[in-house]
N, C-alpha and C positions, 0 to 999 in steps of 0.2 A: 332431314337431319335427326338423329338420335340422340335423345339426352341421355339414355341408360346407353353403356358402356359396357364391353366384355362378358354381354350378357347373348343368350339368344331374343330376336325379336320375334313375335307373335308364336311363340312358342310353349306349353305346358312342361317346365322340367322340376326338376328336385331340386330344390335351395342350396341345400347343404353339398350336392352333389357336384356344384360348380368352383369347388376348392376342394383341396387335398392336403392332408396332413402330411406334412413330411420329418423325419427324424431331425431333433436338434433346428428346426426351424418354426419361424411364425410366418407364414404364408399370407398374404393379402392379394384381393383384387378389389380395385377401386371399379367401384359401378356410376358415381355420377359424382361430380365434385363442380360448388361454384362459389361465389359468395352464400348462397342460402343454407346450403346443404350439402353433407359428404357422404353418400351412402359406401361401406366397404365390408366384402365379405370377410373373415379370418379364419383359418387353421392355427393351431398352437398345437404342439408336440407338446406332449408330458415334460414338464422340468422346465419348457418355456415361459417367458411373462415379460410384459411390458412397465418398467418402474415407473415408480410414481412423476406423475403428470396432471396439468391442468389444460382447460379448452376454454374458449372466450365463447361456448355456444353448448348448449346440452346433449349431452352423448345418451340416446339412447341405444339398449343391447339387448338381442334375442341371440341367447343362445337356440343353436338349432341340432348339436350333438353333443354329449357328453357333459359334462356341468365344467365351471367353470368360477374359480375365487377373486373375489373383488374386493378390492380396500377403498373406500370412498368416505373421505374427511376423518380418517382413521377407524371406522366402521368396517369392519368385514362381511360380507353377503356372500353366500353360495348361491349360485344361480344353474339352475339345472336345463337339460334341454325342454323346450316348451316353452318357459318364463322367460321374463325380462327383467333390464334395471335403465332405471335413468341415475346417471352421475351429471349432477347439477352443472353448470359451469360456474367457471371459476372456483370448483372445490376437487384438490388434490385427489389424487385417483390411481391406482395402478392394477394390475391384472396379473394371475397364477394361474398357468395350467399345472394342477398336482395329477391329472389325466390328462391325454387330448383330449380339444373340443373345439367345434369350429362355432362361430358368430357370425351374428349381422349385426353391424353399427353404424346409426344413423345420428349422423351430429345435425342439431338444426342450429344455425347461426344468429344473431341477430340481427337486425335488420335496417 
């Protein structure tokens, strides 16, 4: 049985290469989701963004292309590709693609 999801197994691929940007949309693929932990790839189209929101567990983010804006407890952060950010839980959060960029976000839950 496979914990990871929608993913190749035993396989060397490109991260970012397993999601696609598409116009006017935010594209997701959930790679493992349980009580513990939600790992899910994303695309954002330029102009897309997810409004403010909160998680009962820590989200952290790698961007993997393109940068990407984040409002976290009314803080703004650019996060570029390469970097990360942890958005705490329980502290409001939302996300702007003013470019596409795709991510990985890894919520860890508590426990």
């Amino acid at each position: 049985m496979a914990y990871v999801k929608n993913f190749p197994q035993d396989e060397v691929v490109g991260l970012a290469d397993q999601v696609e940007v598409r116009a006017g949309e935010v594209v997701s693929k959930t790679l493992a989701q349980n009580d513990a932990v939600s790992i899910t790839l994303f695309a954002f189209a330029a102009g897309e963004e997810i409004s403010t929101h909160d998680s009962t567990g820590d989200a952290f983010v790698q961007v993997l292309e393109g940068e990407g804006r984040f409002v976290v407890g009314g803080e703004e952060r650019i996060v570029h590709a390469g970097e990360a950010l942890v958005m705490p839980a329980k502290v409001p959060h939302s996300l702007h693609a003013d470019q596409s960029f795709k991510m990985l976000l890894t919520v860890v839950f508590p426990r």
